[in-house]
C-alpha positions as CSV (number, residue, x, y, z in Angstrom):
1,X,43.8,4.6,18.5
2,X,43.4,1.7,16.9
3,X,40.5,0.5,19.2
4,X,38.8,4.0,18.5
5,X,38.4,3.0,15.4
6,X,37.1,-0.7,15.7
7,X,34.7,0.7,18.2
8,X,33.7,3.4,15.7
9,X,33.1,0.5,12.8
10,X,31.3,-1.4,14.8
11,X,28.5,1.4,15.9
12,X,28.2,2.2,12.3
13,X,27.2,-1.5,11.7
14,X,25.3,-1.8,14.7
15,X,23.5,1.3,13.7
16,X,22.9,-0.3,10.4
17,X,21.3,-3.7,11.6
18,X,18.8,-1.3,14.3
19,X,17.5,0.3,10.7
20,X,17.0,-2.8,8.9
21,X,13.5,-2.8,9.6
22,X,12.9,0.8,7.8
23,X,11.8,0.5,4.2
24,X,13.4,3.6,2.4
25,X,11.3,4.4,-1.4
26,X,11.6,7.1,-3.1
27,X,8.2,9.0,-3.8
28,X,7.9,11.6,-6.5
29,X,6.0,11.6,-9.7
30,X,7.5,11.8,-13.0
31,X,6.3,15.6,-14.0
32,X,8.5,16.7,-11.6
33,X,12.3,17.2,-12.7
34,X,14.4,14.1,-11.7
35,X,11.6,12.0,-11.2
36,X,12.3,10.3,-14.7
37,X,10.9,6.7,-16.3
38,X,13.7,5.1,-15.9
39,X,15.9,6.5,-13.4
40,X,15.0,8.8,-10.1
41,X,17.7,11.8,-9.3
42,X,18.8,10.8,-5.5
43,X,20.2,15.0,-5.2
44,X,16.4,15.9,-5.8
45,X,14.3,13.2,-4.4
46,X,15.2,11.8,-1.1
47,X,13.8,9.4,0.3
48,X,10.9,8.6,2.6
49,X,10.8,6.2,5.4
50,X,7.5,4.3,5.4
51,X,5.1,4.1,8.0
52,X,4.5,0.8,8.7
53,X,7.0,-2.2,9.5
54,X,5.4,-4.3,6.5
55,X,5.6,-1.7,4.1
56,X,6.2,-1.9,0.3
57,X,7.9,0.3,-2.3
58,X,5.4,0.9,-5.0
59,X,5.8,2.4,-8.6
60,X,2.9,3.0,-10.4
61,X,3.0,3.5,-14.5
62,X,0.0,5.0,-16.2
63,X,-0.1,4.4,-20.1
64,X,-2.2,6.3,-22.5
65,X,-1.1,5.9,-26.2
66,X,2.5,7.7,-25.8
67,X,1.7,9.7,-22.6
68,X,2.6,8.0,-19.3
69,X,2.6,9.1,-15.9
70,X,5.0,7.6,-13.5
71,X,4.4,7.7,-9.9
72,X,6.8,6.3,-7.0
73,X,5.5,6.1,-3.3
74,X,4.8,3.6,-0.3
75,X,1.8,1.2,-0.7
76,X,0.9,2.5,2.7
77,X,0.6,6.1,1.7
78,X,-1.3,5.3,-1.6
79,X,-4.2,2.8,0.4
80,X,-6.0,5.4,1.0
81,X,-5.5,7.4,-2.5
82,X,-5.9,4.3,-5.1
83,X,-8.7,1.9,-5.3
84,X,-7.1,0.0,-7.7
85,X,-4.3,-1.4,-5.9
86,X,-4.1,-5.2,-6.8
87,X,-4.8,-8.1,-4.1
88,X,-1.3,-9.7,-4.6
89,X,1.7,-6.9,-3.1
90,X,4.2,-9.1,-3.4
91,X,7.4,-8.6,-5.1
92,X,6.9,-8.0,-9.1
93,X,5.0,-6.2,-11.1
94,X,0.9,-6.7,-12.1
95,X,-1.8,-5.0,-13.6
96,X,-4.6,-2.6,-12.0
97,X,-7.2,-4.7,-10.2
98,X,-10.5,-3.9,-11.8
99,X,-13.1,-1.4,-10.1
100,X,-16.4,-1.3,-12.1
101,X,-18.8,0.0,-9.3
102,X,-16.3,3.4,-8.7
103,X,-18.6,6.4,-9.5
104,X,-21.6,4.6,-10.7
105,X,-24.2,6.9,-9.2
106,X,-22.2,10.3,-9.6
107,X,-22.8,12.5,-12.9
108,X,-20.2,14.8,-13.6
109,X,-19.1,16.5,-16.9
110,X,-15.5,17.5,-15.6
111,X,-13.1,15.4,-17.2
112,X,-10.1,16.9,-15.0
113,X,-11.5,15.4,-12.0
114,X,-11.5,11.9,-12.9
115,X,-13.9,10.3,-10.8
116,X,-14.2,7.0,-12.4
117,X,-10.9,6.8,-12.9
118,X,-11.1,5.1,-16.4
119,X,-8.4,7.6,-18.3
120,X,-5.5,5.3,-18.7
121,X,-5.6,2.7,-21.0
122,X,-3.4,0.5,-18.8
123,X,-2.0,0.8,-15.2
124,X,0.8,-1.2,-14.1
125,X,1.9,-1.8,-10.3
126,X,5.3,-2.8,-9.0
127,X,6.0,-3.7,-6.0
128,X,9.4,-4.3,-3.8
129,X,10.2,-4.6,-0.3
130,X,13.8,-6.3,0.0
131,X,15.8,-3.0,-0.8
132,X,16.4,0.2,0.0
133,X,15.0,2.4,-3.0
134,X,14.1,-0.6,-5.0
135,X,11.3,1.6,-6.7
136,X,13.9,4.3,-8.3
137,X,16.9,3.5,-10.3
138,X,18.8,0.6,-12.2
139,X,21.4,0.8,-9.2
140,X,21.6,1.4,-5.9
141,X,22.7,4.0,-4.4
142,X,23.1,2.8,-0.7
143,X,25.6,0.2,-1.6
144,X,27.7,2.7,-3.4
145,X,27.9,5.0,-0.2
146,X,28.4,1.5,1.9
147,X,31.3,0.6,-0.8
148,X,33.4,4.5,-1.0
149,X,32.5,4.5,3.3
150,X,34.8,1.1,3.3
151,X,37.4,2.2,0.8
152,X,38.0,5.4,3.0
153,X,37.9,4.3,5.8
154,X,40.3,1.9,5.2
155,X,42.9,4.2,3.1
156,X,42.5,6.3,6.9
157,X,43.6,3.2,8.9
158,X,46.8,2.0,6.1
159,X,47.7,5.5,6.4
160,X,47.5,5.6,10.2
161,X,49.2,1.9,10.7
162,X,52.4,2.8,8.3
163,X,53.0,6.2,10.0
């Protein structure tokens, strides 16, 4: 029995090591419930794999006097969406990169559609790669699944060994 259960521990860590190369972000925006400023609601919002091996967690803030608009997705899904995603991805946080040409030749009176893009006073973009859901929450939820997976599993096997 007790081999069983090595066996079974290690596949769940060998499972573990084949997904390490899956970046897991959360994407939501923050009108929608449990997509908050501060903290993402994991019950709501699960979350996507990315697409590509070098992939990045993005979150986006958008900052008009007190409104903001909060938007969490992977840089590869928003490439084709933003055009002022900033040179630099690397891990941290910088501001919009600059598009002054966007729209130039278009005349439009419809605000809603927001062609030039020049509605919020200030964008930020964060970016993280070295975690699982590094573009949610103050903590992380994977290692507090990984910690009560441990603690049961070994109250199973104390339980089984003193029987």
């Amino acid at each position: 029995m007790i081999f069983l259960y090595l066996i079974l521990l290690l596949f769940c860590f060998l499972s573990k090591r084949a997904q390490a190369t899956e970046l897991w972000c959360y994407s939501c925006v923050s009108h929608q419930p449990g997509c908050g400023e501060l903290t993402v609601d994991w019950r709501i919002h699960h979350a996507i794999t990315c697409p590509r091996d070098d992939d990045t967690c993005v979150k986006i803030t958008e900052t008009k006097g007190a409104e903001k608009l909060i938007t969490r997705d992977c840089l590869s899904n928003l490439v084709g969406l933003r055009r002022d995603i900033p040179a630099d991805t690397y891990e941290g946080c910088r501001p919009a990169a600059e598009h002054p040409k966007l729209a130039v030749y278009v005349q439009n009176n419809i605000k809603e559609l927001e062609i030039k893009r020049d509605y919020w006073n200030e964008v930020t973009y964060c970016f993280c790669k070295f975690d699982q859901w590094c573009n949610g929450s103050h903590y992380n939820i994977a290692e507090f699944a990984n910690v009560l997976i441990t603690l049961i599993s070994l109250v199973i096997l104390q339980k089984w060994m003193f029987h």
